[in-house]
Each structure stands twice: as C-alpha cells, then as structure tokens.
C-alpha positions in Angstrom: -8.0 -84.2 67.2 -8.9 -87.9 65.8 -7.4 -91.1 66.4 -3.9 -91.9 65.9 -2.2 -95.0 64.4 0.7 -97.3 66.3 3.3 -94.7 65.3 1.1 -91.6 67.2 0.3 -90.2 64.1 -3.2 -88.7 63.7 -5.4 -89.5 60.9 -6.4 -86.7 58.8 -9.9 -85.3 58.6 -11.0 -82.4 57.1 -12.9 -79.5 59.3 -15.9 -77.9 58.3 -18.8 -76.3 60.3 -16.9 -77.3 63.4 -16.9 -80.6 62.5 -14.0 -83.7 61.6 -15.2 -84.9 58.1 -14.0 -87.4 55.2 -13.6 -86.0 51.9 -16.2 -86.4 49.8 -14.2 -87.2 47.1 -12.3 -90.5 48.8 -8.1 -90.2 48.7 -6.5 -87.7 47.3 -2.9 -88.0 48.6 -0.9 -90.0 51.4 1.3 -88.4 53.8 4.5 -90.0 54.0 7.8 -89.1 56.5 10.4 -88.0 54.4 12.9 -89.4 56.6 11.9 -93.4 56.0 9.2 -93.3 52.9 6.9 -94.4 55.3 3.2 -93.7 54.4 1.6 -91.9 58.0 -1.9 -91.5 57.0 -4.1 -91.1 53.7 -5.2 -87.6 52.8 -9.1 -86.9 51.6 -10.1 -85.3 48.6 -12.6 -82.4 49.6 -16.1 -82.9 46.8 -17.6 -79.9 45.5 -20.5 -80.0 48.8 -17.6 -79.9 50.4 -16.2 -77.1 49.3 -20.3 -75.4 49.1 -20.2 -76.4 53.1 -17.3 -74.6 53.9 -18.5 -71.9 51.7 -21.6 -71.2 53.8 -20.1 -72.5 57.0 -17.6 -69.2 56.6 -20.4 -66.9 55.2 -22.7 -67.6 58.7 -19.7 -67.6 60.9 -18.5 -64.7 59.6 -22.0 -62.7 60.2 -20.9 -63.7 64.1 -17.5 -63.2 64.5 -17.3 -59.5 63.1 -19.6 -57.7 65.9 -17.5 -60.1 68.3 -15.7 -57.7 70.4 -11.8 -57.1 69.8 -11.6 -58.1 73.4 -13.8 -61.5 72.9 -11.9 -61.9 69.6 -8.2 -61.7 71.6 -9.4 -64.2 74.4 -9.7 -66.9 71.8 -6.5 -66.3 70.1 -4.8 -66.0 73.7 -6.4 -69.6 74.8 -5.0 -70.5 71.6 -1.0 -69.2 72.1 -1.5 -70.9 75.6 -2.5 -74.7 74.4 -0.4 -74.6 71.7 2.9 -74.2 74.4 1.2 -76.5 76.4 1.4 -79.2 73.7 4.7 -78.2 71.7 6.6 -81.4 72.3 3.4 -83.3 70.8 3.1 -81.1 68.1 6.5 -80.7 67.3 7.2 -85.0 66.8 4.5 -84.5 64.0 5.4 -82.1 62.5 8.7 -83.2 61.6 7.1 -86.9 61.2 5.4 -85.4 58.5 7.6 -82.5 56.9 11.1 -83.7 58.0 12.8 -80.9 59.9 14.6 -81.3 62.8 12.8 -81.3 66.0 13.9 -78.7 67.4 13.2 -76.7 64.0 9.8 -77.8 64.9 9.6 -76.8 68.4 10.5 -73.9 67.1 8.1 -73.3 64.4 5.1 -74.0 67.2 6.5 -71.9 69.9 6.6 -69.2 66.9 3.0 -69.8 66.0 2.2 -69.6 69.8 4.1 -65.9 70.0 1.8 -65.3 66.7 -1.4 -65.9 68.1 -0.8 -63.8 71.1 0.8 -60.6 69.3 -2.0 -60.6 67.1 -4.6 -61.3 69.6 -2.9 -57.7 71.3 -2.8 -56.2 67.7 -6.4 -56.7 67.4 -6.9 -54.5 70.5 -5.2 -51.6 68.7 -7.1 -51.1 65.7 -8.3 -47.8 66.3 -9.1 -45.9 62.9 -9.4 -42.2 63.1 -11.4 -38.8 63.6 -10.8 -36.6 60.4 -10.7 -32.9 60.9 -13.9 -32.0 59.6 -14.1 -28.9 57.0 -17.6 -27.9 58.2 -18.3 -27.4 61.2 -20.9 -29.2 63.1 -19.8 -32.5 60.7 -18.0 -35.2 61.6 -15.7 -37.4 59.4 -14.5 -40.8 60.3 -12.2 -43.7 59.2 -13.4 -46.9 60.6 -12.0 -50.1 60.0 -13.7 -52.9 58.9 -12.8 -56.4 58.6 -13.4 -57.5 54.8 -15.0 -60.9 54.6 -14.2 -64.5 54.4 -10.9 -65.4 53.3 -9.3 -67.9 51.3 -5.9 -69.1 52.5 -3.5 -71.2 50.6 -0.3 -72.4 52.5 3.1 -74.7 51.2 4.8 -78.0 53.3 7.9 -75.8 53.8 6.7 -74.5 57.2 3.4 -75.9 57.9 2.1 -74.6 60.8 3.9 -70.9 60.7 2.3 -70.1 57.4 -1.0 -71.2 58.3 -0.6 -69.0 62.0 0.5 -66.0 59.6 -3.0 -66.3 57.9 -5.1 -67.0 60.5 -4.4 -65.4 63.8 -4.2 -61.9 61.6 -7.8 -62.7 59.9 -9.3 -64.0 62.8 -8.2 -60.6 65.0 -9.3 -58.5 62.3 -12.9 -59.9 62.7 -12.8 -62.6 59.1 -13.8 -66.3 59.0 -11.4 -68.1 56.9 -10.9 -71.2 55.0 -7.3 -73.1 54.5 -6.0 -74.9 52.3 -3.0 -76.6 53.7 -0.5 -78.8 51.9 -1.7 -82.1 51.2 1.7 -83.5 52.2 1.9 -81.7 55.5 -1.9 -81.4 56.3 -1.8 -82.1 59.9 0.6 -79.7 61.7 -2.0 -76.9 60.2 -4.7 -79.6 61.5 -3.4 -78.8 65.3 -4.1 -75.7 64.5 -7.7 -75.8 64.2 -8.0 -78.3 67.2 -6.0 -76.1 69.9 -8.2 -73.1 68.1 -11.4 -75.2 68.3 -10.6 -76.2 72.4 -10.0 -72.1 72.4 -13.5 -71.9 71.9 -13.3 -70.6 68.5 -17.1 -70.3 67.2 -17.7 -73.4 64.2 -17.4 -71.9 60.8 -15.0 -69.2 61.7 -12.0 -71.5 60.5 -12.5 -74.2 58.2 -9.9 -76.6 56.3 -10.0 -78.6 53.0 -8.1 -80.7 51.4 -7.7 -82.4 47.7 -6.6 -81.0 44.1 -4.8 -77.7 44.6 -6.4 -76.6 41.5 -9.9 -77.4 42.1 -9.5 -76.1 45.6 -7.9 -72.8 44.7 -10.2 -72.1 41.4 -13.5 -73.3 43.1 -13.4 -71.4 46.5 -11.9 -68.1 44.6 -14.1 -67.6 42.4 -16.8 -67.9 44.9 -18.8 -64.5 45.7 -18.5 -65.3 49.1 -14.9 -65.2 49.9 -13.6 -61.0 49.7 -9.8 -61.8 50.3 -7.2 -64.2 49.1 -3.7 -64.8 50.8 -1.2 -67.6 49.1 1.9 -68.5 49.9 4.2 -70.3 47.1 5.9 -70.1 43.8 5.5 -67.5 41.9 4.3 -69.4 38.8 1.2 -70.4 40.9 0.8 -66.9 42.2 0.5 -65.2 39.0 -2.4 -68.2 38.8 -4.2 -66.9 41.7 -4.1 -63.3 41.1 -5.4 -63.6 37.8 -8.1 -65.7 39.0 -9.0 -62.9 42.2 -8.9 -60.1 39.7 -12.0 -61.1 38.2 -13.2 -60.4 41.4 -11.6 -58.4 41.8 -10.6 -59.5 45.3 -7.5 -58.5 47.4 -4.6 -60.4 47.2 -1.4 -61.2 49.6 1.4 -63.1 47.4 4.4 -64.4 49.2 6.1 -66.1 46.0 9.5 -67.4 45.5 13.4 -65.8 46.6 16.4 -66.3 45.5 18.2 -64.5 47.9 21.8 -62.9 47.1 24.7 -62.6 49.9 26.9 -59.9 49.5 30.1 -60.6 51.6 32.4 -58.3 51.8 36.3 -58.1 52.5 36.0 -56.4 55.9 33.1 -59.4 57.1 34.0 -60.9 60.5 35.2 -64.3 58.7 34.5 -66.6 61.3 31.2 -65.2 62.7 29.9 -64.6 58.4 30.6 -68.5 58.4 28.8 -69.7 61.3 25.9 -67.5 60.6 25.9 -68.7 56.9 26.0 -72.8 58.3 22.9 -72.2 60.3 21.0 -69.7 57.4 21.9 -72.2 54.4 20.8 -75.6 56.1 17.9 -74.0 58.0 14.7 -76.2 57.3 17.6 -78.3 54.7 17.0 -74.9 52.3 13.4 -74.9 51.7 12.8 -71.6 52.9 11.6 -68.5 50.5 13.9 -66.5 52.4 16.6 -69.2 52.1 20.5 -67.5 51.5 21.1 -69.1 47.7 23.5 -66.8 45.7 26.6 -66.1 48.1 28.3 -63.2 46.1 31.9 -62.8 48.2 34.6 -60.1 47.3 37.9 -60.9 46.5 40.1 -60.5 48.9 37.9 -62.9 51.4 37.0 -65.0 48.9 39.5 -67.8 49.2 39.0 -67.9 52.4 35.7 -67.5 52.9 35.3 -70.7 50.8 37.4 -72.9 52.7 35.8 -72.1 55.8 32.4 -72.3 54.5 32.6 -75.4 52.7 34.8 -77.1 55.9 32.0 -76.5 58.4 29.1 -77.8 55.8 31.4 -81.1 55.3 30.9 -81.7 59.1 27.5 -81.1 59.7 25.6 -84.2 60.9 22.4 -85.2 58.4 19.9 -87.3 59.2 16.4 -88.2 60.8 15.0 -85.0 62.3 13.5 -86.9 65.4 17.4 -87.6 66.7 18.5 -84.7 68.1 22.2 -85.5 67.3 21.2 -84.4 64.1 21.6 -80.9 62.4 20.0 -81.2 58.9 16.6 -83.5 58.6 15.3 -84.8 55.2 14.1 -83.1 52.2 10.1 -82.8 52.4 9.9 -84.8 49.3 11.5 -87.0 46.7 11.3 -84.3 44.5 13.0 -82.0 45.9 16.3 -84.5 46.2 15.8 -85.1 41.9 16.3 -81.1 42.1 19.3 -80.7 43.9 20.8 -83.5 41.8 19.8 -82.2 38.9 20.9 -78.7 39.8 24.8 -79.5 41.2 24.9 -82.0 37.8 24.2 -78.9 35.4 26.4 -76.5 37.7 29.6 -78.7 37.8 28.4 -79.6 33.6 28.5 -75.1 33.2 31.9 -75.0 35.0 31.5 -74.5 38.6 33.4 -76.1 41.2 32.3 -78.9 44.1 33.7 -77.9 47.0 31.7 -80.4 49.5 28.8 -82.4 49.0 26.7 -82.4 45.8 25.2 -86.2 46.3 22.0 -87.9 48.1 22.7 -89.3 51.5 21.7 -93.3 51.5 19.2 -95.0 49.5 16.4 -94.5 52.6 14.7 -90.8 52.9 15.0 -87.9 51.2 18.5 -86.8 52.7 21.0 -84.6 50.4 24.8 -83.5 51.5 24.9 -79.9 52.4 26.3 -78.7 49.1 28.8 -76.0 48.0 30.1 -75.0 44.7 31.9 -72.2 44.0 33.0 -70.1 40.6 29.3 -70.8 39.5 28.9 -69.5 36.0 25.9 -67.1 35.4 25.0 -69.8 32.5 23.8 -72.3 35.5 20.3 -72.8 35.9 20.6 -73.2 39.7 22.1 -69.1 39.2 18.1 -68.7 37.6 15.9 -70.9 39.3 16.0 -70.9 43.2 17.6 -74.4 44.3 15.4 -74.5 47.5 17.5 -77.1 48.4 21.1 -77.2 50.8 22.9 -75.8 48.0 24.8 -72.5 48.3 26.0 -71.2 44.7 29.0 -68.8 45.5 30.8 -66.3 43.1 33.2 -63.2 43.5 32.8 -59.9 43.2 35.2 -56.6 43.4 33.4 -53.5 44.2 30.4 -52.0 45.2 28.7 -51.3 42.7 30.0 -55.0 40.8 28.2 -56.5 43.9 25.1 -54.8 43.9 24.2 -55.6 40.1 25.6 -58.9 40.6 22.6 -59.2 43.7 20.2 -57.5 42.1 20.3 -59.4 38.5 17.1 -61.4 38.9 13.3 -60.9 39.0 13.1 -62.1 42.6 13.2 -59.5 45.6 12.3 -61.1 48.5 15.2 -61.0 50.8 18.8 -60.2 50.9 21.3 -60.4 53.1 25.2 -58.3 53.1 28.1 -59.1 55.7 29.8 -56.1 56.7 31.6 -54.4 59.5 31.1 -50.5 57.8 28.5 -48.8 58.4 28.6 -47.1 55.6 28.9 -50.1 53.3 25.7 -51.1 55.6 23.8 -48.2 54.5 24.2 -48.1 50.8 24.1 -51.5 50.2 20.7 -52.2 52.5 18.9 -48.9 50.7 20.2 -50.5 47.0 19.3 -53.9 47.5 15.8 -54.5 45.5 14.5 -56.5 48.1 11.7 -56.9 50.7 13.3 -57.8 53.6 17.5 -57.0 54.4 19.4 -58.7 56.6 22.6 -57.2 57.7 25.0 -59.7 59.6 21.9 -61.9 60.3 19.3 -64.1 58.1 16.9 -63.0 60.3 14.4 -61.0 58.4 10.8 -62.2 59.1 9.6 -60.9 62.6 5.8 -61.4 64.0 5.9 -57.7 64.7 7.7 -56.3 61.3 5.9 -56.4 58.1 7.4 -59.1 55.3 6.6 -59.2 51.6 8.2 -59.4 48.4 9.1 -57.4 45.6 9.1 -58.0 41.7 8.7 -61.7 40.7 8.2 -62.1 44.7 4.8 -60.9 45.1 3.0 -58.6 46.6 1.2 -57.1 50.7 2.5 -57.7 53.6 2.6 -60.4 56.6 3.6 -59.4 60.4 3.1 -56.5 62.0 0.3 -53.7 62.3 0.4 -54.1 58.5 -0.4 -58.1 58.5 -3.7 -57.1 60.2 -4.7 -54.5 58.0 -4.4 -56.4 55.1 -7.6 -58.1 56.4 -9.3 -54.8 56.8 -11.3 -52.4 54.8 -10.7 -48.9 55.9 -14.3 -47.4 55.5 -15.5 -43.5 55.2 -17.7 -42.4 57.3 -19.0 -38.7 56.7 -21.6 -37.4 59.4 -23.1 -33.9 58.4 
C-alpha cells in the first residue's frame, strides 16, 4: 500500500481517483498503539480540493460502475474476499498495532470482512426486482432496482475494518461509488481495504478515502449534491448530527448509534455455560462494541451465585498487549476511554454499588483497564445511563418477569439484548418484549453478514447484513409500460 517504517507499520495516505495522496491540509492526527503510547504514523488532514476531488472522482466513477454488470461487479468483490485471506496474518498485526485488540480478534475481524465481500458479491447476483400484474391488458408494470448514487460513509476505531466492509462491499454490489471516512486513529486497517480492493481491479473513483476533522469531513461531503446516501456508524449524539444535516437533502440515512445492552438472566440459566458465555461477550474487543452486554439484570434466586462465578472468571483473565497471544483482553483504543472507566466505577462505588473484581487501570504503560464487576448498581449511577463501552459489567437483581423486562427496557437505547434461559417459553415472551434490534438468546451473537442489524429508539435507524444491507443502497424504481 505505501512504505512502512522499522516496526512494519504503513504510512498513511489518503486515496482519491485511484491514487495514494497527502492531505492537503498537512497533519491532522497521529496514530498511536494503544498498547505502548507509541506514535505509528502521522495522519493527513484532507483540504477542501481534496474533498472537491473525491467529490468528482465518485460522481465519474459512478457513471461506470452502475451499467457494470452484477456479474462484473461480484468478480471484483470475490478477488477482493480472496486477497484479503491471503494476507490476514499481515493485516491482522496492524490492525491490533493500531486499534489494540487481540490478534486473534483481529484475524477475526478480516476473515469476517473476507466472508463479507463474498456474500455480498453473491447478494448482488440476486437483485431481481419484479413483474407487477398489470391491470390492463397489453401493459406492462415493473419494479426495477436501481442503485442510488454516491455514498458517504462514516465509520468508528471500534472495529475498523468490519464497519468499513459493512459499507462498502453492500454499496459496491448494489452498483454505488462511495467515499469513507475512517477513524483517524485507526485509518489504516480500512486503508487495506482499498489496496486489496484496488489489486481486485476495482475501477479508480469507485472507492475513495479521506481523512482530517470529522466535522468538516462529514458537513462538507453531506451537503454536497453529489452524494444521494449517507451511512454512519457511532454515537448517537453525532447521529442525530448527521441526520439533520442529510435531511436538508433530504438524503437516505443508515444510523447504527449507541447500545446499552441489558441481560436478563434468569433462575433456570445453565450457570456455568451463562458465565463462560458472559466472559467472552463482556471482554470481547475490551467492551467497545455497540452491541457490548453492559446492564446484567439477574433474578434472585441465581443471583448470588451468578456473581461469584462471574466476577471469579473475570479476576483470572490475562490482560495485556494484543500481539501476545497468551493474552485474553488487549488495550483500550484510547486514553480516553481508560479516564471513562475510571470515572464510571468511581461514581458507581460513590452511588452504592459494590466492587466485586477489578475497577482500576493495569500499569502506567498502555491503555489497559481490569475487567470490572460491580454488582447492586443503583439506578442513580451514571454508568446505569450512559453506556460504559468499556470491560465493565453493571449487574442488578430482579424477581419476575415482568420486573425484568421493565428493568431491560428502561432506557432510550434498543440495539441489542440478550436473556439466558432454558424455557422456551420464558424465550418467547421475553425475545418478542425486549425493545431491541437484535436478541440474543443464550448467545451474544447477534450481528450475522446474512441477517439484517439495526437499532431501535436512541439507536438509530436501516439496516446492515443481509438482502436488506443491499437494498439500502438501492432505489426501487416504477416502471409503467402501456
């Protein structure tokens, strides 16, 4: 992609037009490994031509790559799946260089953009549209779909590469050009991206990515006439931003804003396997995920338990550089992040909840927090309000039913939830009462390339994965033949 320092760390470039390119702006950033403080590489600051390049560099290519064939279209984004397997052990060291994870969180992550790029490229070959019974005879009426325009794509440091893949291999099979915006802290795993796409033989202009102020970025290329279709993923707080902003447009919109996800546990929960499955959800990606398990809501008589044996299996969890495989947890992405979790466990414990493990920073070198668990959290606690996004689980008791399911459902978030249960009854009510986009029963598992995921409430709005992931790129256009 472009040279790399001592360490193997490429430098960062933006892409426009097909081509590598400084900002025009100078610096706007450095990227620095959250496990050492270490600065990796300076980040440029994309100028307004920039920005006006990309612009027209996604108007042209997008003229081209809509009467591409579906079949032409899925060759690319099959190259693409393939090189990015080939070079998973490459990609996967910068990523968590960069972002912090473990590695094999981020061998994962690339093998799951690989799987992306593939189902979509199939998805792209089923796009049919339909005949309409006609009410005349001798007429014809069609639905055909169309693919809307050039999109503008806005992605977080959480999951660097997967977001961008959930953008982009949708968008390009539905026929758009597209511009990113990755994190400026965790530019380059997205950058791999558009080099394995660009070695696919992606057409220049069809994917282009910027860098700089978020802001100017996000208000400059939105407001453009050019782009037709917006798709963030972030807080909530910045999504409102955006939407506002498109709705002058007005221009589609896909929000995937913040969770706070509730866990109902309840007393007839396979103890040991509800444990083991809430280790691995809870210090997943050290807690930075949207769809994160935060407010663990367990029913008396497992409660007690449930605690103990939760907070046991946290306490031996081994935390530490992500590029050591002996390790479990990596680092925070950020310093930030570690002045939240202290903050949150300080106010908790100051409201009247109890430490039951962790609750303090690792070391004075990285961003490295002790997977954290406090119990008999008060509602009063900010950490109950604002999702921690951190390794901090927040647990309280419940008795019934229906004192669970207002407990869970007692925020403005509704991205995911999760319930731990061996009745199938308890299964069914509780999944179809949950006000929530995606349900987990027994699992955290609730994003899938092939199943559609959004939020609900606070938590944004459309759909990524599945058939519905691709038509989010389209127009469905009226044809009417007399």
């Amino acid at each position: 992609m472009n040279a790399r320092d001592r360490s193997g760390f490429p430098s960062v470039r933006q892409y426009i037009a097909g081509e590598w390119r400084e900002g025009g702006m100078g610096m706007a950033c450095e990227v620095r490994n959250p496990a050492t403080g270490e600065v990796l590489a300076e980040v440029p600051r994309a100028s307004q031509q920039d920005l006006d390049d990309a612009l027209s560099a996604a108007s042209v290519a997008f003229d081209l790559w809509r009467f591409k064939s579906p079949q032409e279209r899925a060759a690319v984004l099959m190259r693409t799946s393939t090189l990015i397997r080939d070079r998973v052990e490459d990609m996967a060291r910068i990523m968590t260089m960069e972002q912090g994870k473990t590695l094999a969180e981020s061998r994962m992550e690339f093998t799951l953009c690989a799987e992306t790029f593939e189902w979509y490229a199939q998805e792209g070959l089923r796009s049919y549209g339909r005949v309409i019974p006609s009410r005349v005879r001798g007429t014809r009426q069609l639905a055909i779909p169309q693919p809307l325009g050039p999109v503008v794509a806005l992605t977080p440091w959480n999951f660097p590469a997967l977001l961008p893949a959930r953008k982009i291999a949708p968008a390009l099979a539905a026929g758009c050009s597209i511009i990113l915006k990755p994190s400026e802290e965790t530019p380059v795993s997205a950058l791999l991206l558009a080099q394995a796409l660009t070695d696919a033989g992606l057409p220049a202009g069809v994917l282009n990515m910027v860098m700089g102020v978020p802001s100017e970025i996000s208000s400059y290329l939105i407001k453009s006439p050019i782009i037709r279709k917006v798709t963030f993923t972030g807080s909530t707080a910045v999504g409102r931003e955006l939407a506002s902003m498109a709705s002058v447009g007005p221009k589609p919109c896909t929000l995937e804003l913040g969770g706070h996800a509730p866990v109902l546990i309840f007393d007839d929960a396979d103890l040991d396997r509800t444990v083991a499955t809430c280790v691995i959800g809870k210090t997943r990606n050290a807690g930075q995920v949207c769809t994160s398990p935060t407010r663990f809501l367990v029913q008396d008589g497992i409660h007690d338990a449930f605690v103990a044996s939760f907070s046991k299996a946290l306490n031996t969890l081994q935390v530490g550089p992500g590029l050591d495989s002996a390790n479990q947890m990596g680092a925070l992405a950020n310093s930030r992040r570690l002045s939240a979790m202290e903050f949150m466990v300080a106010d908790t414990l100051l409201e009247g909840g109890q430490l039951k493990t962790g609750g303090k920073r690792i070391g004075e070198r990285g961003n490295f927090f002790q997977p954290t668990l406090i119990s008999e959290v008060p509602l009063s606690a900010k950490a109950m309000h604002n999702e921690p996004f951190g390794p901090i689980a927040l647990v309280r008791r419940f008795s019934t039913l229906e004192d669970g399911l207002a407990a869970a459902n007692n925020t403005p978030f509704g991205l995911a939830a999760y319930l731990f249960t061996q009745s199938a009854a308890t299964a069914a009510t509780v999944s179809e009462e949950l006000q929530a986009g995606g349900i987990g029963i027994n699992t955290f598992a609730v994003s899938a390339i092939e199943a559609p995921f959004g939020g609900l409430k606070d938590s944004g709005y459309g759909h990524e994965g599945g058939p519905e992931g691709l038509e989010s790129f389209q127009h469905m256009k009226y044809v009417h033949h007399a």
